[in-house]
PyMOL Python script that loads the backbone (N, CA, C, O; Angstrom):
from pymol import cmd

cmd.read_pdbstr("""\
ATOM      1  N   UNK A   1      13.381 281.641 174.787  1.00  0.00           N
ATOM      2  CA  UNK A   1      14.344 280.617 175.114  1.00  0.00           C
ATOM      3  C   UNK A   1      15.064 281.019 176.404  1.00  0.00           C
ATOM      4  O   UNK A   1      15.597 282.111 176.602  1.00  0.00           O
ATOM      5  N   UNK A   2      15.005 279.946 177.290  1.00  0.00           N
ATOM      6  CA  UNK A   2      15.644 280.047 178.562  1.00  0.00           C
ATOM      7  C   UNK A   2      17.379 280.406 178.600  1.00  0.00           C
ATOM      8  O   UNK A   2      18.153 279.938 177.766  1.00  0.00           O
ATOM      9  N   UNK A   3      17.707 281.110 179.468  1.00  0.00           N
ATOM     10  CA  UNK A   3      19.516 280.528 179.749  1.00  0.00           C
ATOM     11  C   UNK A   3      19.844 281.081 180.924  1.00  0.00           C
ATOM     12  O   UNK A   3      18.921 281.507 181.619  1.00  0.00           O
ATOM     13  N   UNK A   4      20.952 281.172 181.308  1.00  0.00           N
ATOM     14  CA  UNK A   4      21.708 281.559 182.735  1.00  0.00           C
ATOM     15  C   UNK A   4      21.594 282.840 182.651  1.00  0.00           C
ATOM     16  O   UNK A   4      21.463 283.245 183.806  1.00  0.00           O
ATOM     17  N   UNK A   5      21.569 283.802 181.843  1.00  0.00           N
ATOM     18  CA  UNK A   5      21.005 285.072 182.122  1.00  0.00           C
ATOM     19  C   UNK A   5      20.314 285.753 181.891  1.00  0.00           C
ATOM     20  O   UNK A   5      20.555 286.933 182.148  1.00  0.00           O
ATOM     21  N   UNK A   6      19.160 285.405 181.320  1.00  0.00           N
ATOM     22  CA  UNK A   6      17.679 286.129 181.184  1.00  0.00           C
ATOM     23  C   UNK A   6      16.538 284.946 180.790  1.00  0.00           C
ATOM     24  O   UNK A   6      16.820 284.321 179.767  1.00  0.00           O
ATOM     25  N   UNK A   7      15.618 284.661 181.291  1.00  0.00           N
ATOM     26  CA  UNK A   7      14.552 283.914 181.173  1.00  0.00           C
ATOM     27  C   UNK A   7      13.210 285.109 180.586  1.00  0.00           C
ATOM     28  O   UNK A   7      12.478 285.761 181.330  1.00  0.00           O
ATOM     29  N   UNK A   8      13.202 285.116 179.422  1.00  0.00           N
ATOM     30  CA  UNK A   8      11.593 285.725 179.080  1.00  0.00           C
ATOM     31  C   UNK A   8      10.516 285.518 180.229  1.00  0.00           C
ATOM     32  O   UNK A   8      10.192 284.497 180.835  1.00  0.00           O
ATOM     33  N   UNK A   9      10.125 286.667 180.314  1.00  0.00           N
ATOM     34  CA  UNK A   9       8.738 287.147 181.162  1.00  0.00           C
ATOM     35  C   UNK A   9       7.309 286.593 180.495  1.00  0.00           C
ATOM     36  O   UNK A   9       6.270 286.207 181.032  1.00  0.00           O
ATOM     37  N   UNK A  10       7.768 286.741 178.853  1.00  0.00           N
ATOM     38  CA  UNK A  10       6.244 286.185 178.680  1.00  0.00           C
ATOM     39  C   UNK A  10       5.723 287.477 178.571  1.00  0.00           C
ATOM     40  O   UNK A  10       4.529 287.426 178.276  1.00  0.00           O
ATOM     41  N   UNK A  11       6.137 288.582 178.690  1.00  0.00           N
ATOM     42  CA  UNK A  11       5.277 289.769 178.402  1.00  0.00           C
ATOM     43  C   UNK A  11       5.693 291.114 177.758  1.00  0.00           C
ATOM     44  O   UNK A  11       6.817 291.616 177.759  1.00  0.00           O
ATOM     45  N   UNK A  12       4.815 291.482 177.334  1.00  0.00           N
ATOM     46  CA  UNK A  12       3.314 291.174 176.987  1.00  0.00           C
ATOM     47  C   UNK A  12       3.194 290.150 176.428  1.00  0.00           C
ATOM     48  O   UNK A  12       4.116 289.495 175.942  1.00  0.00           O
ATOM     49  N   UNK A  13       1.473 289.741 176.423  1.00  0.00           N
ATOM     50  CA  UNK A  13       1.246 288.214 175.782  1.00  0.00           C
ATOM     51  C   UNK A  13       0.637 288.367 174.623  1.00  0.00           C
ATOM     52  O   UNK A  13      -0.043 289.386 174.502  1.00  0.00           O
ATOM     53  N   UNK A  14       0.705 287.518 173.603  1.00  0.00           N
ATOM     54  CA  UNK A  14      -0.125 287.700 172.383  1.00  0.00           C
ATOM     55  C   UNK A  14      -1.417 288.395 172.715  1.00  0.00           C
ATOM     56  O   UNK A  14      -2.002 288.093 173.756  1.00  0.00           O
ATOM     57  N   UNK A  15      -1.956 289.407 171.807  1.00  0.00           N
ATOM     58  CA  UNK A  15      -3.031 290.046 171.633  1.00  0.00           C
ATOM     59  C   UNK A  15      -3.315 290.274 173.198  1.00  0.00           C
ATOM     60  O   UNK A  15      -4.458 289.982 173.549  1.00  0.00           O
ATOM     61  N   UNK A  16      -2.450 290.750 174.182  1.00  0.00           N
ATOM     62  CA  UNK A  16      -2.980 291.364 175.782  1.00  0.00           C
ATOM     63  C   UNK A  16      -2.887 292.755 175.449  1.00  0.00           C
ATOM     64  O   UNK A  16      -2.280 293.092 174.433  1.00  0.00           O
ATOM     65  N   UNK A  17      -3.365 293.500 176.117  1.00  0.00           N
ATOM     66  CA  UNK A  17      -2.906 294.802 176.681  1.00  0.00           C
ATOM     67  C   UNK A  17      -1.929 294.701 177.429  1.00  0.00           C
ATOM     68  O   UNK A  17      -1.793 293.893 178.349  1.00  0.00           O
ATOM     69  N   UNK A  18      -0.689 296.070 176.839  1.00  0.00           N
ATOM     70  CA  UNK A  18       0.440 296.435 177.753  1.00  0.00           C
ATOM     71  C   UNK A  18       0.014 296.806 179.214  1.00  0.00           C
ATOM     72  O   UNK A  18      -0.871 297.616 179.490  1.00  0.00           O
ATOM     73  N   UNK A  19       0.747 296.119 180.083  1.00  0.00           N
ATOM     74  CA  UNK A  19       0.943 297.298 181.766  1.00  0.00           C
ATOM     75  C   UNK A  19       2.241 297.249 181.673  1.00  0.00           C
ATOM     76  O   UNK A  19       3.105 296.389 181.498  1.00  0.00           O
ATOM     77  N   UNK A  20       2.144 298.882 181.902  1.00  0.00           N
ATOM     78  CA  UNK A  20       2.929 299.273 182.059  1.00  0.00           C
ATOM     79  C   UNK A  20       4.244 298.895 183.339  1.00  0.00           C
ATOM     80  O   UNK A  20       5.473 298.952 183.370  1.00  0.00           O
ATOM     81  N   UNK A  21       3.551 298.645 183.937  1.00  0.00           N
ATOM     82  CA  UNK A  21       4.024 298.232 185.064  1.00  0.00           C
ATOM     83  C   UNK A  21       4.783 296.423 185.019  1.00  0.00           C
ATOM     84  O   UNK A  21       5.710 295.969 185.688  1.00  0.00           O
ATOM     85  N   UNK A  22       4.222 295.987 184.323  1.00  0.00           N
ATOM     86  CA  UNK A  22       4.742 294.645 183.700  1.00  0.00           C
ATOM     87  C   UNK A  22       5.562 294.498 182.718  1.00  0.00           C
ATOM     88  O   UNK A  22       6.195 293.479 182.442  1.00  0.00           O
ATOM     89  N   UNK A  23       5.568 295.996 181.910  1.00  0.00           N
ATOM     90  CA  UNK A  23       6.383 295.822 180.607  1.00  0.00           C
ATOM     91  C   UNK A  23       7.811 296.878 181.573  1.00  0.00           C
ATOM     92  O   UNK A  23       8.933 296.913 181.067  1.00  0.00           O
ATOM     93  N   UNK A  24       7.585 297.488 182.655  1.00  0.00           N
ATOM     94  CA  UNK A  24       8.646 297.534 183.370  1.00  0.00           C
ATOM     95  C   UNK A  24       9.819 296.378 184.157  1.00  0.00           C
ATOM     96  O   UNK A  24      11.032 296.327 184.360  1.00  0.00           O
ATOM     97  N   UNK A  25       8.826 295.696 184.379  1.00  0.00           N
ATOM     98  CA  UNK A  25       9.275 294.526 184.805  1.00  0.00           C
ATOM     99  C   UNK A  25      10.070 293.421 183.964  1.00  0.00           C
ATOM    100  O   UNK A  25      11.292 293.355 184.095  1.00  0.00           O
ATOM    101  N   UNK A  26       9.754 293.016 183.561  1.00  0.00           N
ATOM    102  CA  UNK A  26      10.486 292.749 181.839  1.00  0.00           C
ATOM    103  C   UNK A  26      11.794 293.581 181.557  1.00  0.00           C
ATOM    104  O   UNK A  26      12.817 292.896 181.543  1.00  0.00           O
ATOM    105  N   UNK A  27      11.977 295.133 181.297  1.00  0.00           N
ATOM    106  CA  UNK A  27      12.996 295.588 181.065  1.00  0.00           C
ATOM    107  C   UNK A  27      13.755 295.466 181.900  1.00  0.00           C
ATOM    108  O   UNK A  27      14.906 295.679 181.519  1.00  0.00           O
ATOM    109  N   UNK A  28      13.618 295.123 183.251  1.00  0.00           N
ATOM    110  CA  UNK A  28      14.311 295.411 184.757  1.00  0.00           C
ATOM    111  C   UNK A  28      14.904 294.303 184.305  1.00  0.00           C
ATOM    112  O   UNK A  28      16.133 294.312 184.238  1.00  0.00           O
ATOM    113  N   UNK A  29      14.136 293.072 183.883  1.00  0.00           N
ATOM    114  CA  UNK A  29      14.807 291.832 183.452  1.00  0.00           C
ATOM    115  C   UNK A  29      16.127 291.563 182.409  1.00  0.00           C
ATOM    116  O   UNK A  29      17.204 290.977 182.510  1.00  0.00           O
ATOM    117  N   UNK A  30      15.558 292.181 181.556  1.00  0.00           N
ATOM    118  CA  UNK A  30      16.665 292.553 180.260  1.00  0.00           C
ATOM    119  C   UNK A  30      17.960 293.594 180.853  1.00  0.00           C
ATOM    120  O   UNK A  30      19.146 293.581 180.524  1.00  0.00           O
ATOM    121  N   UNK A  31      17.383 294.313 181.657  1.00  0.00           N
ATOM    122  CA  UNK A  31      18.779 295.235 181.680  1.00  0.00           C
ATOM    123  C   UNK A  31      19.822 294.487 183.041  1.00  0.00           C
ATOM    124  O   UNK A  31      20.873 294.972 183.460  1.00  0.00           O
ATOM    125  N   UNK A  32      19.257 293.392 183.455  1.00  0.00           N
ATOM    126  CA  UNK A  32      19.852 292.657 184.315  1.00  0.00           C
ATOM    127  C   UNK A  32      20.896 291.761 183.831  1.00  0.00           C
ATOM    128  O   UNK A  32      22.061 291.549 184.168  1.00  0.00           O
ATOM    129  N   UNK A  33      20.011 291.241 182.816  1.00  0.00           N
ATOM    130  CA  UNK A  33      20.835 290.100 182.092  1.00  0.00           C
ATOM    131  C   UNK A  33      21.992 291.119 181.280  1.00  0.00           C
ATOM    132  O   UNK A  33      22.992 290.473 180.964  1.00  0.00           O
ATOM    133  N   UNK A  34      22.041 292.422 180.927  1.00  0.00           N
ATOM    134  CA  UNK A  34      23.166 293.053 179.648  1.00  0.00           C
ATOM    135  C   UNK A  34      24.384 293.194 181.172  1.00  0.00           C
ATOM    136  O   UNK A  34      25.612 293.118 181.143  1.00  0.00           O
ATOM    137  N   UNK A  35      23.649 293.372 182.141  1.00  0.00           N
ATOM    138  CA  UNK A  35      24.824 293.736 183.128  1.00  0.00           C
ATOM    139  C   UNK A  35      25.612 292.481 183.237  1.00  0.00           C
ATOM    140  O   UNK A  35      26.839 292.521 183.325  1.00  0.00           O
ATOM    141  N   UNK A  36      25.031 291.513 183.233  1.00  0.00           N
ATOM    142  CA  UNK A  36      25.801 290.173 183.421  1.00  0.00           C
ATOM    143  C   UNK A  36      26.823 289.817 181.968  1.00  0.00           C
ATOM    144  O   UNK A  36      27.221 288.653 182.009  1.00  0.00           O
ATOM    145  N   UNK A  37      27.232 290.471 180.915  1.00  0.00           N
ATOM    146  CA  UNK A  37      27.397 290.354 180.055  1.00  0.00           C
ATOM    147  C   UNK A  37      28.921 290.701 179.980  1.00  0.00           C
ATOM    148  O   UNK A  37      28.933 291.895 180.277  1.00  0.00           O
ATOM    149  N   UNK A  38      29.965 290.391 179.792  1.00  0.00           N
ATOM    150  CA  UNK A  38      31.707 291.024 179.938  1.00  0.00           C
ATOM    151  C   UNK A  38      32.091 292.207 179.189  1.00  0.00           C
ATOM    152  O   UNK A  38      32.071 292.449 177.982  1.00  0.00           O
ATOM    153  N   UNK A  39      32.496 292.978 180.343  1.00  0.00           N
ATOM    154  CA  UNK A  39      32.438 294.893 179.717  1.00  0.00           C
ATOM    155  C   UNK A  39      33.325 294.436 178.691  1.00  0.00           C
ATOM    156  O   UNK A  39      34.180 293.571 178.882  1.00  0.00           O
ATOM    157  N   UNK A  40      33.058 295.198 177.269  1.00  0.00           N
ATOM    158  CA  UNK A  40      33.686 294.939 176.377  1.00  0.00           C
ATOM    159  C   UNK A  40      34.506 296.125 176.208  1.00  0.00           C
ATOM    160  O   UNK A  40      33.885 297.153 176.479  1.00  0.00           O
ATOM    161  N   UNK A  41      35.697 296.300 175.849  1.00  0.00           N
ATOM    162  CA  UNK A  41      36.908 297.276 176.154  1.00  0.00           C
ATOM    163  C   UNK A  41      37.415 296.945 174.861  1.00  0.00           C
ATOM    164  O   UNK A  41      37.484 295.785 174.456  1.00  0.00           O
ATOM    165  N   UNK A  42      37.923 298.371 173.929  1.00  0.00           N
ATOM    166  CA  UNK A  42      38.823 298.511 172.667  1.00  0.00           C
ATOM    167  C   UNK A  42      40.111 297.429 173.115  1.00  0.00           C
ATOM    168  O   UNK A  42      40.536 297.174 174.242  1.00  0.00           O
ATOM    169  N   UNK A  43      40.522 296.937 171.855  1.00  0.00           N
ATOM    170  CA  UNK A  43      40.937 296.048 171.626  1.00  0.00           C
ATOM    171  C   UNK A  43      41.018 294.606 172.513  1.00  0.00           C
ATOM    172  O   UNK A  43      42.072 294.139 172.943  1.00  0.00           O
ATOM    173  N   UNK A  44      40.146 294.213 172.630  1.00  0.00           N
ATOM    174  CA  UNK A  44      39.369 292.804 173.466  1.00  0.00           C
ATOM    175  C   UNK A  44      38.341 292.360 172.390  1.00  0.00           C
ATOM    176  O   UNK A  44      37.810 293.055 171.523  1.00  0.00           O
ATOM    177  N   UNK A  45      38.182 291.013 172.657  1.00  0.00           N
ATOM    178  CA  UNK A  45      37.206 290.285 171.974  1.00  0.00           C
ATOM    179  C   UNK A  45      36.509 289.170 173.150  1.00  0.00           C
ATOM    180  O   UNK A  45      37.165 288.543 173.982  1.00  0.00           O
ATOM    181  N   UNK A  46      35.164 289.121 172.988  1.00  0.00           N
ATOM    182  CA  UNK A  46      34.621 288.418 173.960  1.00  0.00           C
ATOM    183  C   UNK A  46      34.442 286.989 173.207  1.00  0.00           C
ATOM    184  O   UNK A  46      34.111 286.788 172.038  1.00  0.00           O
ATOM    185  N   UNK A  47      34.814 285.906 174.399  1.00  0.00           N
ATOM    186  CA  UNK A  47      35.128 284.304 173.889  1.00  0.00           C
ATOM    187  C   UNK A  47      34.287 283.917 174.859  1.00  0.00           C
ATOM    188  O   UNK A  47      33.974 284.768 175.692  1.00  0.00           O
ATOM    189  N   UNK A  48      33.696 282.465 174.980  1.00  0.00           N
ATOM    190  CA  UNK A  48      33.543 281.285 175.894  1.00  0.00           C
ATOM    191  C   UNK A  48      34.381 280.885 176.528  1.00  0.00           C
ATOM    192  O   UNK A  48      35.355 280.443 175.918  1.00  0.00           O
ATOM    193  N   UNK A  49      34.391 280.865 177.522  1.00  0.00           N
ATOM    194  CA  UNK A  49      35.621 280.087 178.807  1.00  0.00           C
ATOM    195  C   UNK A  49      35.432 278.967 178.267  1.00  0.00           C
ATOM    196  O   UNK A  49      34.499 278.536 177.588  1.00  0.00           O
ATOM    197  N   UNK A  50      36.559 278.436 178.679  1.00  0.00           N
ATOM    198  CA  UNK A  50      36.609 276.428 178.157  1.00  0.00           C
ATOM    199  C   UNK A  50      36.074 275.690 179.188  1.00  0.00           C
ATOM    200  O   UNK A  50      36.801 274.752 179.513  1.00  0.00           O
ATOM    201  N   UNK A  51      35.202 275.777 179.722  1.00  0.00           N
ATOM    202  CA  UNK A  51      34.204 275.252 180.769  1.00  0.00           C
ATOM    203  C   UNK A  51      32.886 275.134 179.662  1.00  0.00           C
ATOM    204  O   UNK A  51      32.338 274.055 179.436  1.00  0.00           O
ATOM    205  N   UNK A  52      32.489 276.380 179.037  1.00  0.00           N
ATOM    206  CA  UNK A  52      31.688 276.851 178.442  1.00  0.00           C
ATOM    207  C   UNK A  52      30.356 277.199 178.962  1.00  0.00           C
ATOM    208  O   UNK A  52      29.286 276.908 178.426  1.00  0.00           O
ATOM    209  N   UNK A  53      30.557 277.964 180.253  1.00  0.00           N
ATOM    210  CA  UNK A  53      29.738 278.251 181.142  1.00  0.00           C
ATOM    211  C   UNK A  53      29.864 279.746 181.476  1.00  0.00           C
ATOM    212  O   UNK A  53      28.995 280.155 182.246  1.00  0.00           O
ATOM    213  N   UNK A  54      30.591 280.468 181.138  1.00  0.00           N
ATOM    214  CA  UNK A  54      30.455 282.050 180.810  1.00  0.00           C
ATOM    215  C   UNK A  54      31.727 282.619 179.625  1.00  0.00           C
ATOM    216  O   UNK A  54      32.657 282.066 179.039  1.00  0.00           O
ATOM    217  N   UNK A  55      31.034 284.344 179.682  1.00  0.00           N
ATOM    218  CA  UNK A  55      32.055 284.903 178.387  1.00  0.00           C
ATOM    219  C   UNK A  55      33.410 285.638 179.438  1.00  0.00           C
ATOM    220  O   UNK A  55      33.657 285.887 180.618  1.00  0.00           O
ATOM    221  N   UNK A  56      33.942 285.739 178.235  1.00  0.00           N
ATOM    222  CA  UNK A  56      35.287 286.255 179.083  1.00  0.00           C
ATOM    223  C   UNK A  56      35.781 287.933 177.563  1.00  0.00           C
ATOM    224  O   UNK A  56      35.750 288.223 176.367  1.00  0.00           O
ATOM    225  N   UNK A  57      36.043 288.283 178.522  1.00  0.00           N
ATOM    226  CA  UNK A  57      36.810 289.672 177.164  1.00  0.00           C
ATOM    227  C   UNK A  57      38.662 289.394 177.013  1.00  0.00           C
ATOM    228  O   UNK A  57      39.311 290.071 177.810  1.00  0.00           O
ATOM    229  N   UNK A  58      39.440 288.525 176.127  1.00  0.00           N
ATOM    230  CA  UNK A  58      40.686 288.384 176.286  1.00  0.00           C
ATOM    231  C   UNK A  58      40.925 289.526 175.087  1.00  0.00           C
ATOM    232  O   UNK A  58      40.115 290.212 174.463  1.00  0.00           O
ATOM    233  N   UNK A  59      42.475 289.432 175.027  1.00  0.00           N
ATOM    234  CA  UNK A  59      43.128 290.438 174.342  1.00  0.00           C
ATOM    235  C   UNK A  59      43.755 289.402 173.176  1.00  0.00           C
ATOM    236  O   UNK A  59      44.137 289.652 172.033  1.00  0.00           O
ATOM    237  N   UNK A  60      43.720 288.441 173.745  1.00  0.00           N
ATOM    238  CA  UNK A  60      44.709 287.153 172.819  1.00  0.00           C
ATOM    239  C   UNK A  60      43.706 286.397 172.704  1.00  0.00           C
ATOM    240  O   UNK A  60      42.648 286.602 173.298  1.00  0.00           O
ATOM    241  N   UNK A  61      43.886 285.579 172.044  1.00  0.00           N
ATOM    242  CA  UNK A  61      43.516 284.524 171.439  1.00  0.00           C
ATOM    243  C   UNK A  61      43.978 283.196 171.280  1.00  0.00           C
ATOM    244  O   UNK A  61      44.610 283.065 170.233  1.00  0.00           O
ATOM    245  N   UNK A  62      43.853 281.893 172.138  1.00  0.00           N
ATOM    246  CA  UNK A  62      44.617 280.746 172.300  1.00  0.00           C
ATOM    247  C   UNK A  62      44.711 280.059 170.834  1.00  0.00           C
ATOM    248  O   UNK A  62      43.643 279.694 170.342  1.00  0.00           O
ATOM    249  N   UNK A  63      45.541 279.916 170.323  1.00  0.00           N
ATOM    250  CA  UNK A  63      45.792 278.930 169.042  1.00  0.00           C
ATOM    251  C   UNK A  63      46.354 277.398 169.098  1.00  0.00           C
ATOM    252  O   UNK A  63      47.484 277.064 169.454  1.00  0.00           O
ATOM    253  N   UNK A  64      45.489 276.703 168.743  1.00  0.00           N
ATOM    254  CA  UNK A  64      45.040 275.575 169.193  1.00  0.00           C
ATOM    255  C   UNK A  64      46.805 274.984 167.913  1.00  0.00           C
ATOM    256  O   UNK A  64      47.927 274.774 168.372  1.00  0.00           O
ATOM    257  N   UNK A  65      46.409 274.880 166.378  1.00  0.00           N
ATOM    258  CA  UNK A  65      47.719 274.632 165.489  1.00  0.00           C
ATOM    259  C   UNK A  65      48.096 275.936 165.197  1.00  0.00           C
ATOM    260  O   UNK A  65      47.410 276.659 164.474  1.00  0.00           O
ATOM    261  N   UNK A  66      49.068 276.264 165.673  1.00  0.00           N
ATOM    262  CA  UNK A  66      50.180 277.587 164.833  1.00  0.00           C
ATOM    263  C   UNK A  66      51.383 277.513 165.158  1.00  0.00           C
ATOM    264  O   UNK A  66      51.902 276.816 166.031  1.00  0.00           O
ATOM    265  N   UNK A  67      52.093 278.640 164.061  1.00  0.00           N
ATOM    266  CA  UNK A  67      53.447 278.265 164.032  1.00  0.00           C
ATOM    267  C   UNK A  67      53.958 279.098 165.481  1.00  0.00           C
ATOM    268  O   UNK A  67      55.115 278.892 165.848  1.00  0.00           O
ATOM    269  N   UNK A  68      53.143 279.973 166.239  1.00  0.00           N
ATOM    270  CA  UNK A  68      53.994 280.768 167.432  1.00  0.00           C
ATOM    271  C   UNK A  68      52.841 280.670 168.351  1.00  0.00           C
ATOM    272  O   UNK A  68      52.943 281.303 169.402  1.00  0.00           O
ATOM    273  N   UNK A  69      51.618 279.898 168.117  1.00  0.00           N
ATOM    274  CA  UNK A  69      50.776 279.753 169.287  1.00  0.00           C
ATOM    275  C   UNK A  69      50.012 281.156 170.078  1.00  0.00           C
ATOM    276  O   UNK A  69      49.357 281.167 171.121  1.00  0.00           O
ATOM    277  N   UNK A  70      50.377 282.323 169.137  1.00  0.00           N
ATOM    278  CA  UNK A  70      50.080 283.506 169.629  1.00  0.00           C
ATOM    279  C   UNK A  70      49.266 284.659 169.165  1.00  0.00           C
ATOM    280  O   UNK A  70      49.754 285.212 168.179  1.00  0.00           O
ATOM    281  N   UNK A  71      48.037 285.229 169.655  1.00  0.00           N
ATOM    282  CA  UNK A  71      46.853 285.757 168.965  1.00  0.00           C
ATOM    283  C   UNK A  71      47.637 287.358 169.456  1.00  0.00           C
ATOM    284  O   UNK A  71      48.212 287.718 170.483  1.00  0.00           O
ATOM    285  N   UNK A  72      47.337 287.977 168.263  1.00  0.00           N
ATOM    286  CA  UNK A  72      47.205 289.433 168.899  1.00  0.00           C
ATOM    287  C   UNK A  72      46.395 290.368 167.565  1.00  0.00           C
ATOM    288  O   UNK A  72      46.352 289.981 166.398  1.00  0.00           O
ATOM    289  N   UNK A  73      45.905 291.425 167.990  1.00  0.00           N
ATOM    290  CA  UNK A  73      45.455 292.233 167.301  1.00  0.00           C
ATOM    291  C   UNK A  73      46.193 293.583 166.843  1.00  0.00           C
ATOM    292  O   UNK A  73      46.650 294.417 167.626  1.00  0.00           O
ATOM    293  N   UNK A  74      46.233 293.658 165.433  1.00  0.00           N
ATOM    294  CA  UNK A  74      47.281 294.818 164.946  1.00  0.00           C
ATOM    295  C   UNK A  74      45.865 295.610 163.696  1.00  0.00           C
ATOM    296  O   UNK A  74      44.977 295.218 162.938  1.00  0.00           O
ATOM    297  N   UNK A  75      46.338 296.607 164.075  1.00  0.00           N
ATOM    298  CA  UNK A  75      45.516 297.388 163.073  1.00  0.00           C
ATOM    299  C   UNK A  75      43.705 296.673 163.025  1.00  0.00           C
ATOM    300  O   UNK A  75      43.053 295.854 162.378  1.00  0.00           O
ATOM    301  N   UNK A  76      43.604 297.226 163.688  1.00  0.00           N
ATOM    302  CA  UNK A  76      41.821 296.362 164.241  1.00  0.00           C
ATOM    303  C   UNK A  76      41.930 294.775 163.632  1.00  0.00           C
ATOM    304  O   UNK A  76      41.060 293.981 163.991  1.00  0.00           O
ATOM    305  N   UNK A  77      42.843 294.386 162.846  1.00  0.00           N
ATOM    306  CA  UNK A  77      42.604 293.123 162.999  1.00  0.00           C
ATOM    307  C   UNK A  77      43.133 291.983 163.443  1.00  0.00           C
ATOM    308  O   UNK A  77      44.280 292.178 163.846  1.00  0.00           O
ATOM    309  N   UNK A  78      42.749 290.763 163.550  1.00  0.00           N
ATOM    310  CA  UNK A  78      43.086 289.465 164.217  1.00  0.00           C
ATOM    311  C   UNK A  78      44.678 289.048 163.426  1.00  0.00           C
ATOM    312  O   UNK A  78      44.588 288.866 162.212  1.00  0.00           O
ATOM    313  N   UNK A  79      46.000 288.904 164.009  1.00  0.00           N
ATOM    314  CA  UNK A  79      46.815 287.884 163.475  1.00  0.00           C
ATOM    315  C   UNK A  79      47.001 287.025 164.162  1.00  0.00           C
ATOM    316  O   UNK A  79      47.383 287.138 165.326  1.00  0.00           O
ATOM    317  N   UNK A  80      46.691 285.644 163.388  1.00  0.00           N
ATOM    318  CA  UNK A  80      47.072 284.680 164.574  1.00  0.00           C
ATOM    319  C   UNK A  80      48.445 284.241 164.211  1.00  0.00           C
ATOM    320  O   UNK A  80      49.051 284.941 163.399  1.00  0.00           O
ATOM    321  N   UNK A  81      49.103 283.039 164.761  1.00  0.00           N
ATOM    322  CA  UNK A  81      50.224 282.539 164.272  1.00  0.00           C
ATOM    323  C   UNK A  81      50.831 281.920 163.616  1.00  0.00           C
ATOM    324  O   UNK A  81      50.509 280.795 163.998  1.00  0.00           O
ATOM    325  N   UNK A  82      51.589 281.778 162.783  1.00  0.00           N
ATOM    326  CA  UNK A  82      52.198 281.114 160.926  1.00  0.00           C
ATOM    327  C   UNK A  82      52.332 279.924 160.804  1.00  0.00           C
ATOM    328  O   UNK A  82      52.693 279.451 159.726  1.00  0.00           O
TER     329      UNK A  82
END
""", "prot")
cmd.dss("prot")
cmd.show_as("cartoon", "prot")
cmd.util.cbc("prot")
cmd.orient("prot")
């Protein structure tokens, strides 16, 4: 499956022989697309931008109904607002 940051090579192909040299190529691919990916950092969580056209790593969390509108993380976990 296609997307904005890695398109499959297609290789190897059903029942082919590996080259090596192709199954390099491929990883060059994959390790391209993890770079494009948002460094993920202790206490961050990675979201969709509201475009929904890349990830983002926030610390908060927008709350759409709550009583204080305010995300934070305590003790590894999520509180949102009352």
């Amino acid at each position: 499956m296609a997307s904005p940051w890695y398109t499959p090579g297609g290789v190897p192909g059903t029942s082919a022989f590996g080259s090596s040299s192709a199954m390099r190529g491929e990883l060059v691919l994959i390790e391209t697309a993890m770079d494009k990916l948002p460094t993920l950092t202790a206490d961050y969580v990675v979201k969709v931008n509201p475009a929904g056209t890349a990830l983002e790593s926030v610390q908060y969390l927008d709350v759409v109904q709550g009583g204080t509108g305010v995300g934070t993380f305590t003790d590894g976990g999520i509180l949102l607002g009352a």
